[in-house]
N, C-alpha and C positions, 0 to 999 in steps of 0.2 A: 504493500500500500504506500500511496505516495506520500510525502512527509506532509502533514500542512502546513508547515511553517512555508516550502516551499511555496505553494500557492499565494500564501499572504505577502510574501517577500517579491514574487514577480509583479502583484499588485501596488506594491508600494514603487517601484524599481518603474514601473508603467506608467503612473501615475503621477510621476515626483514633478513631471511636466504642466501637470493639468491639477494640482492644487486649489487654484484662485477660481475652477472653473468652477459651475455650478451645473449639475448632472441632472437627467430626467434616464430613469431607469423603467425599460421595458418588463415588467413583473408578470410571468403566466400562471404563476403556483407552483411553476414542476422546480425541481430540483434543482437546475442549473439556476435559475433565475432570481430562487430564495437562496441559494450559496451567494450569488452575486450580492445582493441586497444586504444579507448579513455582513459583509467581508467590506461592501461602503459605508455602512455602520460602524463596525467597528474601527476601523479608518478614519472615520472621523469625517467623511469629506459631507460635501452641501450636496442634498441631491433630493430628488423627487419622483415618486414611482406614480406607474400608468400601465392599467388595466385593461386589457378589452376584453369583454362580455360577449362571445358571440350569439351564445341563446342556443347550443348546436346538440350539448349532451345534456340535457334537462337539469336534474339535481346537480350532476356531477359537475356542468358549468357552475351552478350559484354556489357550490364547495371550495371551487379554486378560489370565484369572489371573496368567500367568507374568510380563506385563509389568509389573503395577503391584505384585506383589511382589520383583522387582528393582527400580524407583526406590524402593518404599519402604527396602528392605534397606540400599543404596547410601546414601541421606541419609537413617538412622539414623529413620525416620518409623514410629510402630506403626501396627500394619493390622489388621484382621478381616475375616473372610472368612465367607459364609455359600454353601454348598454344598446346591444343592438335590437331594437325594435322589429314587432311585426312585420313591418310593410318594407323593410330591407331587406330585399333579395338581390343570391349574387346574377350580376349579369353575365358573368362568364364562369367560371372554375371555381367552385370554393375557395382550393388554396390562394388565388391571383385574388377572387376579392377580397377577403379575410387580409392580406397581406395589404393590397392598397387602403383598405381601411382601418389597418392600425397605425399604418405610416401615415399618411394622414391625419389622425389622430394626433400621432406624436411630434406630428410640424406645428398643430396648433397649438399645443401645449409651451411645445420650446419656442414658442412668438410669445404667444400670454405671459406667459412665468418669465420670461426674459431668460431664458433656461442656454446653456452655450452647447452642451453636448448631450446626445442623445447615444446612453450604454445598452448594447445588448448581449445577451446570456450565451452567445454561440460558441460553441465547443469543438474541439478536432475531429470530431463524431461527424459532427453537422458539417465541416469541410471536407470530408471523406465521400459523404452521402450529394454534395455539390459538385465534385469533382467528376463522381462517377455518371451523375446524370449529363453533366457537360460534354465529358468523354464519350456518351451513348448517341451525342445531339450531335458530336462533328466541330467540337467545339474549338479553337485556335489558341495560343498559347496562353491569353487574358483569359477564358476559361479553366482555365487549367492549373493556371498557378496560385490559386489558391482567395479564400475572404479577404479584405484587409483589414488589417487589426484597427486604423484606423485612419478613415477618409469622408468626406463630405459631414465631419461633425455628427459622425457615429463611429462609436468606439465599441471594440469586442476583445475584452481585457479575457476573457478565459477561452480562448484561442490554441493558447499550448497544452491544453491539459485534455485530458479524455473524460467519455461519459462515465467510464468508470473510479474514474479518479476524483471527479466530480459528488459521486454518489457518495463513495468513501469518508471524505472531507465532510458530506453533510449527516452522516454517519454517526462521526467522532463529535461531532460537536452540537450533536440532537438536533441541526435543523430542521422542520418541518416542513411538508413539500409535500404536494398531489400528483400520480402518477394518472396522466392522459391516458386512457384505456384507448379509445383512437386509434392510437400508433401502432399497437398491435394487428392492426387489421391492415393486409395487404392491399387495399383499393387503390390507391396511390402510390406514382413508381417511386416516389421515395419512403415510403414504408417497406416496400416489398425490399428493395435495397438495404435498407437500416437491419429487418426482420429476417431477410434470405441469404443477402450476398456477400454482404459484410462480415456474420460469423462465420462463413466457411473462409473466406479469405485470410480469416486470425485463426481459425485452426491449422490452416496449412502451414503457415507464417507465424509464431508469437508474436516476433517483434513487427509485425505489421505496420499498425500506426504508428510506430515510433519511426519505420522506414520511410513510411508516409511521410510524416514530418521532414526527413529529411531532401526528401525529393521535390517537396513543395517550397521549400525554403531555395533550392537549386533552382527548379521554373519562374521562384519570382523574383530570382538576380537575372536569370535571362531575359525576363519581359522586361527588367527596370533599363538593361542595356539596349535590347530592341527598341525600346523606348527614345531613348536616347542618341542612336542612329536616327531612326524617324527622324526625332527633332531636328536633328542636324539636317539631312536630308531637305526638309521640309523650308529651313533656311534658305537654303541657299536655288532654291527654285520658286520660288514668293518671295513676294514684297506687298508689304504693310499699308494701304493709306487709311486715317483714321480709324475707321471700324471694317475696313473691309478689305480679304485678302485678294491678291492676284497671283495666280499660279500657272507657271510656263507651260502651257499645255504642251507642246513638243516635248517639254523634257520629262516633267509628268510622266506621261506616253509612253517614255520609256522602262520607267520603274516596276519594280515586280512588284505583281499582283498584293500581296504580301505590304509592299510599301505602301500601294496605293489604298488600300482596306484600309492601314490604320491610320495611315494623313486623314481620310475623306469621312473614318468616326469621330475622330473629334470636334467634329462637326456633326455627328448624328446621323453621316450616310451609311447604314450600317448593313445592308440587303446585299450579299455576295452576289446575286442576279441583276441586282439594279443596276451597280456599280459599272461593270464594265459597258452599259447603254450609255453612261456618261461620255466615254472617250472614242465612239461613234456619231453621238447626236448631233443635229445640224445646230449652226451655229443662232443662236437666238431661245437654243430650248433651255428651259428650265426644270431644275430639281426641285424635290422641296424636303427639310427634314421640319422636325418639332419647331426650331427655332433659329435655323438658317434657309437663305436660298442660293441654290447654285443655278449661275448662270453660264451655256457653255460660248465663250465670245471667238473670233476668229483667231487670239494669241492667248490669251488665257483662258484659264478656268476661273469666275470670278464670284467669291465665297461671302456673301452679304447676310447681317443679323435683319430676321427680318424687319421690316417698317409695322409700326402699329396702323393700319390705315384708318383715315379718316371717314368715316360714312357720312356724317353730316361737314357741311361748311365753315371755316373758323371765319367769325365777326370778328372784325376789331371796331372796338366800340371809340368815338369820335371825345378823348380828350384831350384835345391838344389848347392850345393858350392863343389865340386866335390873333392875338396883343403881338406877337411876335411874328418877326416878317421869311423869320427862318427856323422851319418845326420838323426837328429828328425823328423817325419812326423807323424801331431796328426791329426788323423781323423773326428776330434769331429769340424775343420774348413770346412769341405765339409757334412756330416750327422748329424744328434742327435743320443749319443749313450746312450745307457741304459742298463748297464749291473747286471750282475744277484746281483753280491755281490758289486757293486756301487767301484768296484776299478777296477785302470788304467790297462789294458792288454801290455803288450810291448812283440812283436813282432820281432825279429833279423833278416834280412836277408843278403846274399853277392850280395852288392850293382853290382858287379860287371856280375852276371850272368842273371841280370833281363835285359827287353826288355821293354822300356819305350815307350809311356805314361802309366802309373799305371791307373788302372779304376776302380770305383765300380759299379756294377750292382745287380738286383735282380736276383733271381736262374732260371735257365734254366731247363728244361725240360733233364733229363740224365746229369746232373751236378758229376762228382766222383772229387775227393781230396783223396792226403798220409795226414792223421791227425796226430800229434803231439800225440806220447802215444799209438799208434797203429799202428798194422802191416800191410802191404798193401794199399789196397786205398777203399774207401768206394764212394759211393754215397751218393750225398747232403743228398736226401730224406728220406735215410737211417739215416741215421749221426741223422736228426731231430727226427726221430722215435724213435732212441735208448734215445737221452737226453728228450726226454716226452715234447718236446717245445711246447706251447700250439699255438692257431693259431692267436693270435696276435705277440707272439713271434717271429713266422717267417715270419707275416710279416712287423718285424722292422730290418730284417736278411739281410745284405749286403752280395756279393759275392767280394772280395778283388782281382784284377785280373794283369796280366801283359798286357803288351800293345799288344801279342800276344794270349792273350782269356787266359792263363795259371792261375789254381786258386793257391793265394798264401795265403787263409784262409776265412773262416765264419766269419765277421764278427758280434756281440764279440766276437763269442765261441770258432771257434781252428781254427788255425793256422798250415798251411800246408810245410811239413815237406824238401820237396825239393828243395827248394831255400834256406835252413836256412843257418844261420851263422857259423863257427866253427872255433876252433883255428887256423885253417890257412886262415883264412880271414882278410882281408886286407882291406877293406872299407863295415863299417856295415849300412845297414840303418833300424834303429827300428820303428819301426810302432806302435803307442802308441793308444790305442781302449779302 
């Protein structure tokens, strides 16, 4: 049996970093999680546990409730509880919704409580039982090499230790804990896994998980190097402006499979089918992940967060000081602007011949403008055609308008020529973009 001191000793050694933090702990009743709870107890640290109720094994659910509201109750520890209701059903898989909805849970939590870290009870058990279903799925080396003990502000301090070593510890020192009856039931491939495959693999092998361990600790120096190729990689064929990357699609192009996977997730392109439609696709198409868009341009690949779009029109509401013969209005108060060569545009118009509220909108459908530098009047659509705007470009493209629909410029790029200012104007207002 393992020592406990041990256990308590990696805890503190884990921990010595995260002191000043203040903890919300993941609590299900079972053994790992009341080991956990006891061991930040006695530890001394700041922390806060969080329950979810699924409603799934009748009594058996309101038992785990009752127990970790008695240790909390007893050693003075605040708790929250989420009770899943009737009318909650999952929409897909038990496990996927049960898991989105405790994580969720425990985001609101850690915003309300002002909470920094969010601890959970996972064990080398539970990275064994990840591993192998990853390995079953075709999984890549980020599969493979293992939980992280700690990343995105979830920490999983009992990592090195086994389920058994876990039980042991809660053994010796009377903790009290509810066994999931659940688990036992093969319905789910990781029970069948946990229940089937796992003890025949520690009879053939003793030292199994502990070999485990050491081969997981090997894959995840390899991924942190991989990694770190990429990154390099990833350098030196991109370039940065502002928020939005551009990437040498020839060189790109070249790079193995492999490379290109894991440049194109970190950005969320994560579909090994999709992926390679990218470096085929005609020029003008677009990707989309959660929260980028790939645009594929004739020299780049170019990697944009997306824009929140606007549905309704931004007003700018009319107060300017009317007493002055010269009235600033910077645009960069109501939109993000992002211009081509990263300097201020100013805009002249005769304060007096405009029709207020000023507005901006996106382009319409038969949008024309007199441009600045040109003869006649052009169409938007036009207008974007001739400057090559790519299609992120336009749509970070404002339409600058009068309060009677009249356009008084594109938004950064020109500035429409009939409302302008000129020497015999009498009250200018510049428009700063």
């Amino acid at each position: 049996m393992i020592s406990p001191k041990k256990i308590a000793e990696h805890l503190k050694t884990l921990l010595s970093d995260f002191r000043k933090k203040k903890f919300l702990l993941a609590t299900s009743g079972g053994a790992d999680s009341m080991v956990l709870m006891n061991l930040f107890h006695t530890l001394n640290l700041k922390f806060q546990a969080a329950h979810v109720n699924y409603k799934l094994r009748g009594e058996d659910s309101e038992n785990d409730q009752k127990l970790v509201t008695e240790f909390c109750k007893k050693n003075n520890i605040k708790v929250h509880f989420y009770e899943v209701s009737k009318d909650e059903k999952p929409k897909n898989s038990i496990q996927i919704w049960a898991r989105n909805l405790r994580y969720d849970f425990f985001k609101n939590i850690l915003e309300k409580e002002n909470l920094d870290v969010l601890a959970t009870a996972h064990h080398l058990n539970d990275e064994l039982e990840t591993f192998l279903i990853n390995l079953s799925r075709g999984s890549g080396i980020r599969g493979l090499s293992g939980i992280p003990e700690n990343e995105n502000r979830i920490l999983r301090p009992l990592l090195n230790f086994t389920k058994k070593e876990i039980y042991d510890f809660a053994k010796l020192h009377n903790i009290k804990f509810r066994e999931d009856i659940s688990n036992q039931k093969n319905d789910y491939l990781r029970n069948k896994i946990r229940n089937e495959i796992i003890p025949k693999l520690e009879e053939t092998t003793p030292d199994f998980l502990k070999n485990f361990k050491k081969s997981l600790n090997l894959l995840s120096q390899t991924k942190d190097f991989t990694n770190e190729k990429t990154d390099e990689i990833f350098r030196k064929i991109s370039k940065k402006k502002n928020r939005t990357f551009f990437i040498n699609k020839e060189k790109f192009s070249k790079e193995s499979d492999f490379v290109k996977y894991e440049i194109l997730r970190k950005f969320g392109f994560c579909s090994p089918t999709e992926i390679p439609k990218i470096f085929v696709a005609k020029t003008g198409s677009l990707f989309y992940s959660e929260n980028f868009v790939l645009n594929v341009d004739r020299t780049f690949i170019i990697i944009a967060e997306k824009e929140k779009t606007q549905d309704e029109e931004i007003i700018i509401s009319e107060s300017f000081d009317h007493a002055k013969n010269i009235i600033d209005l910077n645009l960069s108060e109501f939109i993000k602007l992002e211009t081509k060569n990263h300097k201020k545009e100013i805009w002249k118009y005769d304060l007096d011949k405009l029709t207020f509220p000023l507005k901006l909108r996106p382009k319409k459908e038969g949008d024309t403008f007199f441009p600045t530098g040109m003869k006649g009047k052009k169409k938007v659509s036009k207008f974007f055609k001739d400057e090559k705007l790519s299609v992120l470009a336009k749509q970070k493209t404002w339409i600058l308008c009068t309060g009677n629909d009249e356009i008084l410029g594109i938004v950064p790029h020109r500035q429409d020529r009939k409302f302008s200012a000129n020497t015999e104007t009498e009250k200018v207002l510049r428009i700063i973009s």
